[in-house]
C-alpha distance (Angstrom), angle and dihedral (degrees) to the residues before:
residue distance angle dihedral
X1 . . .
X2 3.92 . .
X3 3.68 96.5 .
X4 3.95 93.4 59.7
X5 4.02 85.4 42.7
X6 4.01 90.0 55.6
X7 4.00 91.5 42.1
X8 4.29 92.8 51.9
X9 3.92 89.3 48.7
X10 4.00 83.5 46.2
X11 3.78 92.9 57.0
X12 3.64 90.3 42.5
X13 3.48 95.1 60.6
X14 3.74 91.2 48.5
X15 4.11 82.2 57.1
X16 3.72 94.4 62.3
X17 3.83 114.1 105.2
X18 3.57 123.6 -123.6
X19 3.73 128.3 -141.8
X20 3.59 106.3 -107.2
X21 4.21 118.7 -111.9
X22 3.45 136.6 -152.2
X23 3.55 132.1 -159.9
X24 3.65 119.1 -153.8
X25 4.26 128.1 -169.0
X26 3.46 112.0 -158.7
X27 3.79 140.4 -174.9
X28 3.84 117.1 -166.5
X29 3.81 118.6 -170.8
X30 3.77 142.9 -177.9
X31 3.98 123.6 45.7
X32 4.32 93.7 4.5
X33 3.46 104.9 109.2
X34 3.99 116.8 84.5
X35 3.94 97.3 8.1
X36 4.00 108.3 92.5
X37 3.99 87.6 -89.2
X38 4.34 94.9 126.7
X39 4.34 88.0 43.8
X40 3.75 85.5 46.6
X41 3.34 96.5 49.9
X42 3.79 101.5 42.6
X43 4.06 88.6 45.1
X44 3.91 88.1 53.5
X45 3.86 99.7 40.1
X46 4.09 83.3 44.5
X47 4.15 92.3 50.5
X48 3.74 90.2 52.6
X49 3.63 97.9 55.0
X50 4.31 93.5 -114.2
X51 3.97 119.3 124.1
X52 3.98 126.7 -161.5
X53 3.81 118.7 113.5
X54 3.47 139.2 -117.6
X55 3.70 138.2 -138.2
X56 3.88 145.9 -174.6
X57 4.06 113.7 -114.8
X58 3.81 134.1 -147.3
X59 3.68 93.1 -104.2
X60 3.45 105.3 52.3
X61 4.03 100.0 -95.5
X62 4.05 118.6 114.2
X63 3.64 112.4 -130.3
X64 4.05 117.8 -147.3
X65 4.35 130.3 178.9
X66 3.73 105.4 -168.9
X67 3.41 120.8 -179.7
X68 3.74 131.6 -175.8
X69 3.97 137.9 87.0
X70 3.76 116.8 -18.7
X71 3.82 96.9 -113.9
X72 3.91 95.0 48.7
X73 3.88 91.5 56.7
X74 3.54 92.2 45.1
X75 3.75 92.9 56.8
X76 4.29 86.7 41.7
X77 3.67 80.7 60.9
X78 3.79 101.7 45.9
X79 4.21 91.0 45.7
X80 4.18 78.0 49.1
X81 3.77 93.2 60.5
């Protein structure tokens, strides 16, 4: 009787919905290197609850993965631009 009890909470679980994610890859180029953009970036994508990183490239372009819901990396972007 407590195995079939633990397997019906199991499946219930499984029903729970999950907030949809999004992962983003971006490239940002022109002035972004050496003006604040990375801490501004990580300080944003940190206040709106997404993770990912973001790092400076050889050629002068930053480089940024953000993941999280679709409207928080939308508004990363906008405060970005």
């Amino acid at each position: 009787m407590q195995k079939q009890k633990i397997q019906k909470e199991e499946v219930q679980e499984q029903e729970t919905k999950r907030p949809e994610k999004t992962r983003y890859h971006l490239v940002f180029s022109g002035s972004v290197q050496a003006v604040g953009f990375r801490y501004r970036a990580v300080h944003a994508a940190g206040s709106l609850g997404l993770t990912g990183w973001v790092k400076n490239c050889w050629d002068g372009t930053v480089e940024m993965e953000a993941q999280g819901d679709p409207e928080s990396v939308a508004l990363l972007l906008s405060r970005l631009h």
